[in-house]
C-alpha positions, 0 to 999 in steps of 0.5 A: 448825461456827462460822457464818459470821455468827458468824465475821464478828461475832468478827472485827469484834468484834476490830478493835473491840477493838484500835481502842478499845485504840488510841485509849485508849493514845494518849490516856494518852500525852498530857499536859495542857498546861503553863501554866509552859511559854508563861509561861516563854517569854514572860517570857524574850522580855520579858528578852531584848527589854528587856535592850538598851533597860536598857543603852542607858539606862546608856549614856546616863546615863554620857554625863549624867554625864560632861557634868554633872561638867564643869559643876561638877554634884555627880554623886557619888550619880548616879554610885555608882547607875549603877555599881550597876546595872552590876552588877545587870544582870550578875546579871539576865543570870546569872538569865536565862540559868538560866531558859533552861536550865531551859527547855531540860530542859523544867523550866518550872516552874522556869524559870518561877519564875526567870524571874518573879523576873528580871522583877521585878528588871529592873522595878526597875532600870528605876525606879531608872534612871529615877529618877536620871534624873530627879535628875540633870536636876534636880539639873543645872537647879538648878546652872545657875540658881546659876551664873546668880545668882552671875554676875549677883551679881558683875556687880551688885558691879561696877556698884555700884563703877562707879557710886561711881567715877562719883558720885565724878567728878560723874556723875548715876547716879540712872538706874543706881542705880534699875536695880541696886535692881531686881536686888536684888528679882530677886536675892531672888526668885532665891534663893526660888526656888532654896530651893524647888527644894532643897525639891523636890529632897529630896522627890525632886519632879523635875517640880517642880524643873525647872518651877521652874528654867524660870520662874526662867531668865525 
């Protein structure tokens, strides 16, 4: 007959075994995790987060537009580029919302993958509305100061004609004259100033422009 030592050992040795067993199943069904999943899910929160700020922007930028058009400000370009983001933005929100389903059916590579290339266009749209922010400020100062020097330039003819009528009725005008040839050296500093802002403006140096605008408005 079996011993019982020999019992004991056959009945731990199959506890052993199933334990092992166990164990060893429970470790082939887990898999590694997937890189895609969290960089998927951060993306579209970074999507998802700037989307309202994107939109807040061209809110903003319709409202410039509107106030620089009735000041005379040409906005035609400014215009056709914001209407275009409209547009953009409804795709980026098309691609959004693929990568979310994606994300969904537990394709993170691929909801990753779409979700990168969202980002990237959302990136550049923030850098197209930025830069027609930018222009429209610029192209505004420069248009501020014009109308500054043409107000003066027809201020300046009505004097010159002020005094003619004076000098012609006896009046000393020597004071006045000594004033109005100080305009003309204003007048020509003016107009250099208002060249290099154009100059600015064509290399797309907005800083510049308004820089300029600011010491030619003093």
């Amino acid at each position: 007959m079996e011993s019982l030592c020999a019992k004991q050992y056959r009945s731990w040795s199959v506890v052993l075994a199933v334990v092992i067993l166990a164990v060893f199943l429970s470790g082939c069904g887990e898999s590694p995790p997937d890189p895609n999943k969290d960089s998927a899910n951060s993306t579209i929160y970074t999507i998802e987060d700037t989307l309202p700020k994107i939109r807040s922007q061209i809110t903003s930028l319709n409202q410039g537009i509107a106030i620089a058009e009735s000041n005379g400000v040409d906005v035609t370009e400014i215009r056709a580029v914001v209407t275009n983001a409209d547009s953009k933005i409804r795709s980026i929100e098309s691609n959004l919302s693929s990568a979310k389903s994606f994300y969904d059916s537990r394709d993170y590579n691929s909801a990753n993958t779409t979700a990168q290339a969202t980002l990237i266009d959302l990136r550049e749209l923030q850098d197209d509305l930025n830069q027609v922010a930018d222009r429209l400020r610029a192209l505004t100062a420069i248009h501020n100061v014009e109308n500054t020097i043409a107000t003066l330039r027809a201020n300046h003819l009505s004097l010159e004609e002020q005094i003619a009528t004076a000098e012609s009725e006896g009046v000393d005008t020597t004071e006045v004259k000594k004033y109005l040839a100080n305009l003309n050296n204003t007048f020509s500093g003016a107009d250099k100033k208002i060249a290099d802002m154009n100059h600015c403006l064509k290399s797309e140096n907005y800083d510049s422009v308004i820089s300029i605008s600011s010491e030619a408005n003093t």
